[in-house]
Structures are given as C-alpha cells and as structure tokens.
N, C-alpha and C positions, 0 to 999 in steps of 0.2 A: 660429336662436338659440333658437326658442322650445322645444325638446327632447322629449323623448317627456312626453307626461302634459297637456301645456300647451301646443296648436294654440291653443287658445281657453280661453275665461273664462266660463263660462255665469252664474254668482252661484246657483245652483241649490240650494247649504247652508253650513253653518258648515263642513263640513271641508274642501270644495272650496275654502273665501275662506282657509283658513289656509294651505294645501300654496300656493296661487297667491302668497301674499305671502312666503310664506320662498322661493319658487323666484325672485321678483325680486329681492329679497336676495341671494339668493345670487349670482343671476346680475351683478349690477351689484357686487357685493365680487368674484369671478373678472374682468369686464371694469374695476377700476378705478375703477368708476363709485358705492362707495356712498356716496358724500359728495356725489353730485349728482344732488340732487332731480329736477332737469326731466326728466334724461335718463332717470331711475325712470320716474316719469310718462309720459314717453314711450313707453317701451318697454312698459310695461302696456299703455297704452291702444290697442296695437298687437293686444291680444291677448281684447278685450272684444265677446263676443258674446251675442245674445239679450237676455233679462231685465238682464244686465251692463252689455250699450252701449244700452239703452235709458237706463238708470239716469244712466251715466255721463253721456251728451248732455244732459243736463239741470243737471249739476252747474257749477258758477261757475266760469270761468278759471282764478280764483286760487287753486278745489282743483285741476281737472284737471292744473296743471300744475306740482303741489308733491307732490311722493310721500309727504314726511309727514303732510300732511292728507288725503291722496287716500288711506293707509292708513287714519288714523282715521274717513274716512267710510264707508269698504270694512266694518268692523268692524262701525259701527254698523247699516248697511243690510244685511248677510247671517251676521254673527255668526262667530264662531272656533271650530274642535272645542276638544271639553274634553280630550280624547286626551292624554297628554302621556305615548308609552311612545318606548320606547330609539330608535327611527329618528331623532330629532331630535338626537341627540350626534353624527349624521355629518354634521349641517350648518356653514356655513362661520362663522367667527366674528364676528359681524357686530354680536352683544348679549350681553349678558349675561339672563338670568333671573331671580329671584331671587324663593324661597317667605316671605312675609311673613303675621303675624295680623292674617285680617280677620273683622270679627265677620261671625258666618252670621245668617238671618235668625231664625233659634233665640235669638240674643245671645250665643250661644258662641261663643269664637274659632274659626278655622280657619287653614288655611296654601293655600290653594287659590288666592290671589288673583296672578296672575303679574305681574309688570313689564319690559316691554322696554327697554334701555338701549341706545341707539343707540351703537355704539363713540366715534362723532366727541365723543361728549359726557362720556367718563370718561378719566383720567389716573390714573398708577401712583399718585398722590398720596391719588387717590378713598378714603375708607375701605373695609375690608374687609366682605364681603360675610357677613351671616346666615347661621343654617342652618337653620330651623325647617323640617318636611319632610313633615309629615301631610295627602297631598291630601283635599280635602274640599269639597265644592261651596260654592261662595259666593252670592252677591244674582245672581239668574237675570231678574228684571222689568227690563226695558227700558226706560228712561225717554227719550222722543222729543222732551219738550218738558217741562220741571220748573218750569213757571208755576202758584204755588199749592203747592207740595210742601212741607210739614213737616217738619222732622227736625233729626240732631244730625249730628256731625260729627264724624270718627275719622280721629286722626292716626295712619296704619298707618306702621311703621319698613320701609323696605327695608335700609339699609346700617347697619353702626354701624363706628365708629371703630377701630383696632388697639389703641391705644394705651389703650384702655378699662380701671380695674383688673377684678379680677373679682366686687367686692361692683356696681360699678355695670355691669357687665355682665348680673348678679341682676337687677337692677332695669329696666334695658330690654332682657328678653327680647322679641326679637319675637314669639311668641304672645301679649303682654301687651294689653289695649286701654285704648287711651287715647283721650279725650277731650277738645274744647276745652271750657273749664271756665266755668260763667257766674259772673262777679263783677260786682254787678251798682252799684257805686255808684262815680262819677266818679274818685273817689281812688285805690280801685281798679282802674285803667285796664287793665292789660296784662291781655294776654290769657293762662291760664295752662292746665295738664292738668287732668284728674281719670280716674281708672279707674271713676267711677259714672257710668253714664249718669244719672240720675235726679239730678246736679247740671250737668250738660252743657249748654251756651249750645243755646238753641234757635233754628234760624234757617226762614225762609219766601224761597221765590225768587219774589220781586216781580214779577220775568219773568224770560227769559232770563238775562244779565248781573248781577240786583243780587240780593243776600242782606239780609235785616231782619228783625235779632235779634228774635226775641218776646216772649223773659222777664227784658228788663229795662224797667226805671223812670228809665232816664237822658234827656238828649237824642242819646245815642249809640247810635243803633237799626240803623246799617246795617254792615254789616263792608266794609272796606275794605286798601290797603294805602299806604304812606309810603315813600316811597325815602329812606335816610338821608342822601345825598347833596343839596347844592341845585341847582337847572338840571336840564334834560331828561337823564334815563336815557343810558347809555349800551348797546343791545342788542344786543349781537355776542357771537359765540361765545367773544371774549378777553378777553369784560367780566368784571370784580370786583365791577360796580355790585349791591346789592341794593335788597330795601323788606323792611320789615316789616311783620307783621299787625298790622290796628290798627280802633278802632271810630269810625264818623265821622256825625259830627253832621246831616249835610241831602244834599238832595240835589241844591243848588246848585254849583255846580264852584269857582266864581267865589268864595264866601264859606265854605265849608266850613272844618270844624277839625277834630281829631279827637283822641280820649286812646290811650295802650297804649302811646308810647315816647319817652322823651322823648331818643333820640339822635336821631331821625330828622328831618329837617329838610328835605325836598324834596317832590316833588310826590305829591298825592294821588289817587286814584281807587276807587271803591265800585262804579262798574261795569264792572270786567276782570273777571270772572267766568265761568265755562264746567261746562257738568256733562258728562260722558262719560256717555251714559243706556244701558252695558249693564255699565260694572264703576262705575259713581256715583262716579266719582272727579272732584274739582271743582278746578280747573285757573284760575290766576290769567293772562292774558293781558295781553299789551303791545301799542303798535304798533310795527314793527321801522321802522329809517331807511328811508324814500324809496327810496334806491338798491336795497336789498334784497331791494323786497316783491315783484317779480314773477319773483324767482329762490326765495323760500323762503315769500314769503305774506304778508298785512297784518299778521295780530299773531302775534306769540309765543308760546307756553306757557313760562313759569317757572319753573323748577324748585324745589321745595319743599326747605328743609332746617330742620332742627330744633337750638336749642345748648340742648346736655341740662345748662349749668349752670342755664339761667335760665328755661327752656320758651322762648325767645321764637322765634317762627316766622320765619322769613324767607324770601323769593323772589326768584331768581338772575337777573341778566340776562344770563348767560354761562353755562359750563360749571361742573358742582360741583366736579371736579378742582381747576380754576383756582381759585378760590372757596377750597377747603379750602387748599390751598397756600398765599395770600396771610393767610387766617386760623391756618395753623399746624393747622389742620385737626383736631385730636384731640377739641375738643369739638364738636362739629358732626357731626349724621347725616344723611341724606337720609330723606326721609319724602315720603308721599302723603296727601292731603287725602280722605275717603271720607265720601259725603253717605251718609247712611241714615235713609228715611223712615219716617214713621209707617205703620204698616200698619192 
C-alpha cells in the first residue's frame, strides 16, 4: 500500500513532509478511511524512518495516534514546500484550499497564506469561497514556543458568505487587513476591527496557553472566550454550541468575570489558547468528552468565525456548515486568528 515514492518517511525537508501527507490523504480518502484518524496514524507510522521514527517515538500517545495532530506536529517539525504548481489539482478531494490576506512581514498584505479544510468539516451550506490569488511569501520565523512574544493580531478572512451584496463584498475583501481593535475602557467591552495596526489590542503569551492584553487600563487584561450557552460545551462534530471572544478579568477560574458579550452566559476560559509557530495562527482549544479523546485527542481546535454585522468573533464547537445552517448563515464568515510579532 505504501506505493512508489513512499517505502519510507525520512523527515529529511519541507517537500518530502508535504508529498508524505497528501499521499496519506490520499490514500486513506481512496481506502475509506479519511474520516479516521487512528487508522491515518497508523498507516503513517508504518512508514517512518531515520530522523522521522526517531522523532516520532518520542511523541505522546495522544499525537501518535490522531492523524490530525500527528499532521500538525509533522508540519511544525520538518516544515511544508512552498511549491504550490499544477501536480496538486490531480489530487483526491480531501480539502479544500483557499488564498486569503495575510499581512507579510513588510505589513503589506499578501495571498500566500494557505488553509486546509478537512472535508469532514464543511457542508453545501459553508459560505463560498474567496478568490484573492497573488502568491507571495508570508511570516517564514518559526515560533517553537511563544512564551514572552509581543504582538497584534489579524483576523485573516478565508470564506465569505454568497449571499453578500456587492458594496459589503467591497468592504471584506480578503486582501484587506484587519485587526482586533483595542478599546480600552470597561464600557466599551466587545471586542471590535480596525484596519490600523497602530490602534490594534496588543497582546503578550504569558506562556504557552494564555494571552495578556498590554495596552489596556482596565481590570480586563487577559483575552479569553464565553460559551453563550450555560452548562459544559457541547464538542462534537454536530454541535451548534459556540463561545465568544471576550476579555476576562483574573486568572482565578473559580471567580473570574469578564466584558465583550453580554449574550453569553456559560463557561469561561483564558487559557485555551495555542499558537501554530510556522504560519502564527493562534487556535482557541477545548477539551473534547471523555469517550472521545483517545479516538480524535484531548482538546479540540475551534473553528473561528466572524458576523460581519457586529465584528463579534465567535468559536464553533462543531462544524462551520452546521453552524451557518442553524444561524441562517449569510452573516457569518470563517476566518483565522494570525499572531504577528514585534520584530
């Protein structure tokens, strides 16, 4: 099964880790299999040699044997080619792609920054996809541990809605950049855009897990997120549940409060937090149920989306299809979170 080109896995460069992961892709969408993670996993680690299985034996259970974290750690540790010419239209349809504005490290937009969509996780209902199309190299520095790291934070659009007219199509172009916007006085709580960096919430990673806004004067210094529902999350692929963005007061669990919504009325958390340290994209995580975790992993990534009536951010504990569907979908995009440090 493992085919010509792929006896073995050496981890030897970026282009080798990108051809190895679309070839499991591929192969596990031809066997049936891409909706199951272990059997990904499996089947990789079947094929990991030198520098790879040294790597590999060292990594946790609960990556080795989830393919979707086992990709994202693949990524971080040997890097993806930046290649992206026509051999890849004859691969199997397993994601979508899609060219989004992300600032370069110049501060000018580009279109360079790619995103995989795992099929399992989109529906006809999903909005339609972007077209911005100018490759262009993006943030190349690797961030392995973002303890200490300064910066702002850019909401990059991947999808926008159909149903969009065309004056506010104008207006969220994706090569556009936007920014979470600092307001900095209680009353002003939600969290809103801006296209200036230089009015943009500044935030510091405390360590791994927690964000602490810098430039404000409130007692709301840590960013966090609110599920609007009350009682524990519900995290499966067929939840509606969300939280929204929100800024919260301590870093007590037990007493905490927080401004930025006042729908939201469920549980809190400041440190679900994750930075991807080779495309700085900063990822809100959950824990999934009990039964769950040693078939897909302990926590979740959340998917990001944005409602372009009001900016307010929100994160999915389900698929965005499902999501848009139960919202009716037309105001709501998908969007990515994108840390960009001080240099």
């Amino acid at each position: 099964m493992a085919g010509p080109g792929f006896s073995k896995f050496k981890g030897k460069s970026g282009k080798e880790c990108d051809s190895f992961i679309r070839y499991i892709r591929r192969t596990a969408f031809e066997e049936g299999k891409h909706k199951d993670y272990e059997w990904m996993a499996g089947f990789a680690s079947s094929l990991y040699s030198g520098r790879a299985l040294r790597w590999h034996s060292k990594l946790e259970d609960e990556v080795r044997e989830n393919w979707k974290r086992l990709e994202q750690e693949m990524i971080e540790e040997f890097g993806v080619s930046d290649d992206s010419g026509d051999s890849e239209k004859d691969e199997a349809p397993v994601g979508h792609k899609l060219r989004i504005g992300i600032e370069g490290m110049d501060g000018r937009s580009n279109h360079s920054y790619q995103s995989d969509f795992d099929a399992a996780t989109t529906t006809a209902r999903s909005p339609t996809p972007s077209s911005a199309s100018t490759p262009v190299t993006g943030p190349k520095k690797v961030i392995r541990d973002p303890t200490g790291y300064t910066g702002v934070i850019q909401i990059a659009l991947i999808s926008l809605p159909s149903g969009l007219s065309e004056a506010a199509k104008a207006r969220w172009d994706p090569a556009s950049i936007w920014y979470i916007r600092n307001k900095g006085t209680e009353v002003e709580g939600q969290l809103t855009l801006t296209s200036r960096r230089e009015d943009a919430l500044r935030v510091t990673f405390e360590n791994q897990h927690v964000l602490k806004i810098t430039n404000t004067e409130t007692k709301y210094q840590w960013l966090g997120v609110r599920w609007v529902h009350s009682g524990a999350p519900h995290v499966s692929l067929d939840s509606t549940d969300y939280a929204v963005l929100v800024r919260v007061d301590g870093v007590d669990s037990k007493t905490q409060t927080c401004i930025g919504s006042n729908l939201a009325g469920g549980q809190i958390s400041h440190t679900n937090w994750a930075l991807a340290g080779r495309t700085h994209e900063i990822m809100s995580k959950w824990e999934r149920p009990v039964q769950d975790r040693r078939r897909l992993g302990h926590m979740a990534d959340l998917p990001a989306v944005l409602n372009l009536d009001n900016h307010r951010l929100a994160f999915l504990a389900g698929r965005p299809g499902d999501f848009f569907h139960a919202m009716s979908g037309d105001g709501y995009a998908s969007v990515r979170l994108v840390f960009h440090p001080d240099q």
